[in-house]
C-alpha positions in Angstrom: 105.6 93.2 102.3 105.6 96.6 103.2 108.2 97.1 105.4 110.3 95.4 102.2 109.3 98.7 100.3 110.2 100.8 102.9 113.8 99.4 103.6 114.2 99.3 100.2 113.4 102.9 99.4 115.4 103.9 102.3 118.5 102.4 100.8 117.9 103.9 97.5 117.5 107.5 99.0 120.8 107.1 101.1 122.7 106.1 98.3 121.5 108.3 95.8 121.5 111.4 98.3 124.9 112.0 97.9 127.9 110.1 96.6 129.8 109.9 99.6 127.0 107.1 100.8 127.7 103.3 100.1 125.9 101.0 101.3 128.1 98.0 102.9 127.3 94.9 104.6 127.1 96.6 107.8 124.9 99.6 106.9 122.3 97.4 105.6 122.4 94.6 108.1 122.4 97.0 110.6 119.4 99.2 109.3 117.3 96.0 108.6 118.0 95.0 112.5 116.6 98.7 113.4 114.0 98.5 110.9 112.6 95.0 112.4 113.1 96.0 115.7 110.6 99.2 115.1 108.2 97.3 113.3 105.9 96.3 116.2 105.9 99.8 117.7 105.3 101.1 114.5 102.1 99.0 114.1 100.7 99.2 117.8 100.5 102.8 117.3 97.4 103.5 115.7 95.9 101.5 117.7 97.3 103.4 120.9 96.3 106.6 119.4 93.0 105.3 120.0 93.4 104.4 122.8 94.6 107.5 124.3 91.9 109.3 122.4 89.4 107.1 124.1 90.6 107.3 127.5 90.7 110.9 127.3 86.9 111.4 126.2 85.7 108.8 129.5 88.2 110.9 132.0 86.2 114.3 130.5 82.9 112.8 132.0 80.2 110.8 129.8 78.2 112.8 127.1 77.8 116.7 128.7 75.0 116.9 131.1 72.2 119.3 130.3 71.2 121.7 133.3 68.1 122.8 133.2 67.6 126.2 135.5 63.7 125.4 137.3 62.4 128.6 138.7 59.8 127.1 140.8 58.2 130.5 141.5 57.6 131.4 137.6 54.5 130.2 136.0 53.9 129.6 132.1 52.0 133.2 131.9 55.4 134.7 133.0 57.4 133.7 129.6 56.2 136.0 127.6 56.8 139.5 129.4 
């Protein structure tokens, strides 16, 4: 239903963008072709997006690792001073 809307409004803003634009058979066969040809990509997107996002958080590593520095020498009289 959407992608009705979208055609639609497409035609309307080429032929009211100037007055040299008409819209014949071939411009609008040919634009809904191209419009239903993009359709998939255009809804597998998001979800790629995603995707990507996802991917690129698990190749950084897992959540950040917390490094604790152990002076094994230091005792718990030694924090304050």
């Amino acid at each position: 239903m959407l992608w009705r809307q979208v055609s639609l409004t497409t035609f309307a803003v080429y032929v009211l963008s100037s007055s040299d634009n008409i819209l014949d058979a071939e411009k609008a066969f040919v634009s809904l072709s191209l419009f239903n040809i993009l359709r998939f990509p255009l809804t597998m997107l998001p979800m790629m997006i995603a995707n990507i996002v996802q991917a690129s958080f698990q190749f950084d590593g897992s959540p950040p690792k917390i490094s604790v520095n152990h002076n094994p020498t230091s005792s718990s009289d030694e924090i304050d001073g």
